[in-house]
MARVOMI-370573 format. One record per residue: residue in one letter; x, y, z of N, C-alpha, C in turn. Coordinates in steps of 0.2 Angstrom, whole numbers. Layout:
% MARVOMI-370573
+------+-------+-------+-------+-------+-------+-------+-------+-------+-------+
: resn :   n.x :   n.y :   n.z :  ca.x :  ca.y :  ca.z :   c.x :   c.y :   c.z :
+------+-------+-------+-------+-------+-------+-------+-------+-------+-------+
:    A :     X :     Y :     Z :     X :     Y :     Z :     X :     Y :     Z :
...
+------+-------+-------+-------+-------+-------+-------+-------+-------+-------+
***
This chain:
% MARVOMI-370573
+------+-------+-------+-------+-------+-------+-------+-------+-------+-------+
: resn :   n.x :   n.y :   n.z :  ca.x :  ca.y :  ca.z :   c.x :   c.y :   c.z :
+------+-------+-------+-------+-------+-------+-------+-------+-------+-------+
:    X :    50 :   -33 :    14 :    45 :   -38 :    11 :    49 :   -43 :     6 :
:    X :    47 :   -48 :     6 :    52 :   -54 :     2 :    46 :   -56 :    -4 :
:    X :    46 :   -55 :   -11 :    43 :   -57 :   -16 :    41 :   -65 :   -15 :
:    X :    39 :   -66 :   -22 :    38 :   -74 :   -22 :    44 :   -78 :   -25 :
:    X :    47 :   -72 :   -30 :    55 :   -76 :   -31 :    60 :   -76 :   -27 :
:    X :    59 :   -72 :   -21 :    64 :   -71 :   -17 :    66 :   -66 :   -14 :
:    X :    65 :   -60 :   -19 :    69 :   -54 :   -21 :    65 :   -49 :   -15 :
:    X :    69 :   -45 :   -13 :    69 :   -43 :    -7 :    65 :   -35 :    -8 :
:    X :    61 :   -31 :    -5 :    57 :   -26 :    -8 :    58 :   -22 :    -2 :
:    X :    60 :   -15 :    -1 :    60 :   -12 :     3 :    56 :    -5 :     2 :
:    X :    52 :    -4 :     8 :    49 :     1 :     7 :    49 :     7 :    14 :
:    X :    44 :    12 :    12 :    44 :    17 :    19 :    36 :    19 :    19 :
:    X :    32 :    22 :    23 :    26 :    25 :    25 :    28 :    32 :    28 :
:    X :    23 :    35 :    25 :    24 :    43 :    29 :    18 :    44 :    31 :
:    X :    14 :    44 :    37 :     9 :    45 :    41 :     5 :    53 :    39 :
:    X :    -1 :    53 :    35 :    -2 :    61 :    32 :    -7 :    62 :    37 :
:    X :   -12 :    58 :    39 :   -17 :    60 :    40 :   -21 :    55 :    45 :
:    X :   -23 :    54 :    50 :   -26 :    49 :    53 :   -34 :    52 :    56 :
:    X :   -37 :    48 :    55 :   -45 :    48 :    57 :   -48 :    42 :    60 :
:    X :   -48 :    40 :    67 :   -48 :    35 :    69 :   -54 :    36 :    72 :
:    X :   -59 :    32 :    70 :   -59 :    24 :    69 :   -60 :    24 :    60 :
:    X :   -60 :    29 :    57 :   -63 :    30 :    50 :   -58 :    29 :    45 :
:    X :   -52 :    31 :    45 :   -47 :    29 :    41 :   -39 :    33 :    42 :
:    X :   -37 :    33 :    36 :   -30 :    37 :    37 :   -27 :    38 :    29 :
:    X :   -22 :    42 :    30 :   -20 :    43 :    22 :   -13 :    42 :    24 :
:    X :    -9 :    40 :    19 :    -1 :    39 :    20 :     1 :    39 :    12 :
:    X :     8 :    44 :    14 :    15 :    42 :     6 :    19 :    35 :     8 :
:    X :    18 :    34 :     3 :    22 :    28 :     3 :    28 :    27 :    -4 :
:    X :    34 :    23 :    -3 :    38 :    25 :   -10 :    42 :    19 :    -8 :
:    X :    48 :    18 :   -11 :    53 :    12 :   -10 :    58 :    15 :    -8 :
:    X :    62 :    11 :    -2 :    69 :    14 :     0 :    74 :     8 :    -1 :
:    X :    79 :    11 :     1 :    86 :     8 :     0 :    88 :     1 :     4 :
:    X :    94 :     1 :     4 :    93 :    -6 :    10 :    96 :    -2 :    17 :
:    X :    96 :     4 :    18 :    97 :     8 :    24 :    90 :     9 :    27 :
:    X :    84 :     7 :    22 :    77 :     9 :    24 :    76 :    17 :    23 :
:    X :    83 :    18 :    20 :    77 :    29 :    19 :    78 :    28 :    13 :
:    X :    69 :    33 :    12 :    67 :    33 :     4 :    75 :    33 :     0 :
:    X :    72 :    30 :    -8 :    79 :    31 :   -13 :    74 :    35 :   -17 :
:    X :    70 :    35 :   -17 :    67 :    40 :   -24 :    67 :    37 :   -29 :
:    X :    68 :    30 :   -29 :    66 :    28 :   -35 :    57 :    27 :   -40 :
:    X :    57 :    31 :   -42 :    48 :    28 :   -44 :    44 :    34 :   -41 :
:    X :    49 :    39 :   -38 :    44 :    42 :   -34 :    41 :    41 :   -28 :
:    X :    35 :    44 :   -26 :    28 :    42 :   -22 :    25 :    41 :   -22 :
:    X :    18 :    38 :   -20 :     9 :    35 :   -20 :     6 :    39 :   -15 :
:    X :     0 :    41 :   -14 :    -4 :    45 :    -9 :    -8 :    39 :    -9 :
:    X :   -12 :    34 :    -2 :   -16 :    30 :    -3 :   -21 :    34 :     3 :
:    X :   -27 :    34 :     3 :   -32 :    34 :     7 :   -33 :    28 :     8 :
:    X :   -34 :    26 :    15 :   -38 :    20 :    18 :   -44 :    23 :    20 :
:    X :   -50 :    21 :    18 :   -57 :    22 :    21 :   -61 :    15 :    24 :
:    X :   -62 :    16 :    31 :   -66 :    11 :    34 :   -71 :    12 :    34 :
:    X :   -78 :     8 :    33 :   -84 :    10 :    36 :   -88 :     5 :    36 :
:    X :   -95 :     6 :    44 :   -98 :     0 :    45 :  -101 :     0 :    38 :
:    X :  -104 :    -9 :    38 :  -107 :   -11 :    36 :  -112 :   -17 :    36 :
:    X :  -117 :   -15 :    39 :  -123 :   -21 :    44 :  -115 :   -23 :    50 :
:    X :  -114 :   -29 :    50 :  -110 :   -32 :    56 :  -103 :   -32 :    53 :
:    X :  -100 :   -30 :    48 :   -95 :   -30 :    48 :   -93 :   -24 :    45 :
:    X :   -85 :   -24 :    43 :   -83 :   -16 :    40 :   -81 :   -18 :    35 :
:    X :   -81 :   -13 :    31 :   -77 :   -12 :    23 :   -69 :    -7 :    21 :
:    X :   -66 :   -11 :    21 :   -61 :    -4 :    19 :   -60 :    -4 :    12 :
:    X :   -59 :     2 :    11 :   -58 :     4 :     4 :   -49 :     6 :     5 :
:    X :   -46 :     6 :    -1 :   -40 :    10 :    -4 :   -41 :    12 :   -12 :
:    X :   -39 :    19 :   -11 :   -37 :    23 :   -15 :   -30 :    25 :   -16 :
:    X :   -29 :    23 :   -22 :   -21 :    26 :   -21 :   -19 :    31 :   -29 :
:    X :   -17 :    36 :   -26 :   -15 :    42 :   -32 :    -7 :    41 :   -35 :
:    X :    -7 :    42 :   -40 :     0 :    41 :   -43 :     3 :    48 :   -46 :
:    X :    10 :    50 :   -46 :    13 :    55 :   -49 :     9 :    56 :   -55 :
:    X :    10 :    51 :   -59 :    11 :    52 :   -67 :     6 :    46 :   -70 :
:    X :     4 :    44 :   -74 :     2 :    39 :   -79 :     8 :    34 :   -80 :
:    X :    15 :    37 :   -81 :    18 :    33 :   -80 :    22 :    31 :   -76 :
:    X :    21 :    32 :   -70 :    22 :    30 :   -64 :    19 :    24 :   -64 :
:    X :    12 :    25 :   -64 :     7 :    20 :   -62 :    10 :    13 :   -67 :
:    X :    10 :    15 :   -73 :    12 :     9 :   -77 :    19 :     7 :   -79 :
:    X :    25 :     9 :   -74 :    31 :     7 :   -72 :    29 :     1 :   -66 :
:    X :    23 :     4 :   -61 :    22 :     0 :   -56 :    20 :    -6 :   -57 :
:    X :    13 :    -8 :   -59 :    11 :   -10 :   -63 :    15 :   -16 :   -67 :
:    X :    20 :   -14 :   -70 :    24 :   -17 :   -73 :    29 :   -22 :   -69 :
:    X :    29 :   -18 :   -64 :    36 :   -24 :   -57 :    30 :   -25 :   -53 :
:    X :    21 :   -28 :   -55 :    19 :   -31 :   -50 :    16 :   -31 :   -47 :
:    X :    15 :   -24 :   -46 :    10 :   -20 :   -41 :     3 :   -22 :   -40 :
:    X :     0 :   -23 :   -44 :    -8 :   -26 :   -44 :    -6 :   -33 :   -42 :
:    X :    -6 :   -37 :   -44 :    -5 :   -44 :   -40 :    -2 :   -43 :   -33 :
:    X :     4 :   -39 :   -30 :     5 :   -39 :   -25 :     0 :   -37 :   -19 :
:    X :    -2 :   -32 :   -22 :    -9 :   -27 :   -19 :   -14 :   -34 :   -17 :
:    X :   -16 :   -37 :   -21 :   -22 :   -42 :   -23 :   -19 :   -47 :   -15 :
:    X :   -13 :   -49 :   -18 :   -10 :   -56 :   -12 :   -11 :   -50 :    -5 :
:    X :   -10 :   -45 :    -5 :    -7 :   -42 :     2 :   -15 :   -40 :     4 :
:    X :   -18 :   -41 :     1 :   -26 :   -38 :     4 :   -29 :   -42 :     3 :
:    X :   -28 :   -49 :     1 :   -31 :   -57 :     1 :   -29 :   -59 :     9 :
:    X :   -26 :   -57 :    13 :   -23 :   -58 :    19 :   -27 :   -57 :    25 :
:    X :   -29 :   -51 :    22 :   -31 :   -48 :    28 :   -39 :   -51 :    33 :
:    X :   -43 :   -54 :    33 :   -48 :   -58 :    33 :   -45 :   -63 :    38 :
:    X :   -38 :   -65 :    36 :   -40 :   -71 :    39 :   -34 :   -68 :    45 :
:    X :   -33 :   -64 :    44 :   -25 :   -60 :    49 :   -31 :   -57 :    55 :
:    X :   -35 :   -52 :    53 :   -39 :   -50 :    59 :   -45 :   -56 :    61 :
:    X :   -47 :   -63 :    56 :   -48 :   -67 :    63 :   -45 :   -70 :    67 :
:    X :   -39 :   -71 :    65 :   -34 :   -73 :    71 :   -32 :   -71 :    76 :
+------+-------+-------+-------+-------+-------+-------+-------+-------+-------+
***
């Protein structure tokens, strides 16, 4: 994934749990530029929860962090806004 300043972001998913049509759970952390984890920062545990609602669906995330100061290292390079941009997408990604 490429930032807005440029800067190159490399990541991985580990598939924990899947419940289809209703959701899935996955580790997720930052990898190298070989693409395997570096362990930097650690992991996140994120639930995705889907569910009807009237004609449309709702998803939810939940995402767990090691430590308090995990979360607020993250946080700090971004994460909230990125989360915000990459989940502002999605709406117009699945009407296309």
């Amino acid at each position: 994934m490429t930032g807005p300043d440029g800067e190159k972001a490399r990541g991985w998913w580990k598939i924990i749990a899947l419940d289809g049509p209703r959701g899935f759970e996955f580790e997720d952390g930052f990898a190298g530029d070989d693409g395997e984890p570096s362990g930097f920062l650690g992991s996140t545990l994120c639930v995705v929860t889907l569910e009807q609602n009237g004609g449309t669906t709702r998803m939810s995330t939940v995402s767990s962090f090691e430590s308090a100061e995990q979360l607020e290292e993250m946080v700090k390079m971004g994460m909230e806004e990125g989360m915000g941009l990459a989940m502002g997408q999605i709406d117009a990604l699945l009407a296309a």
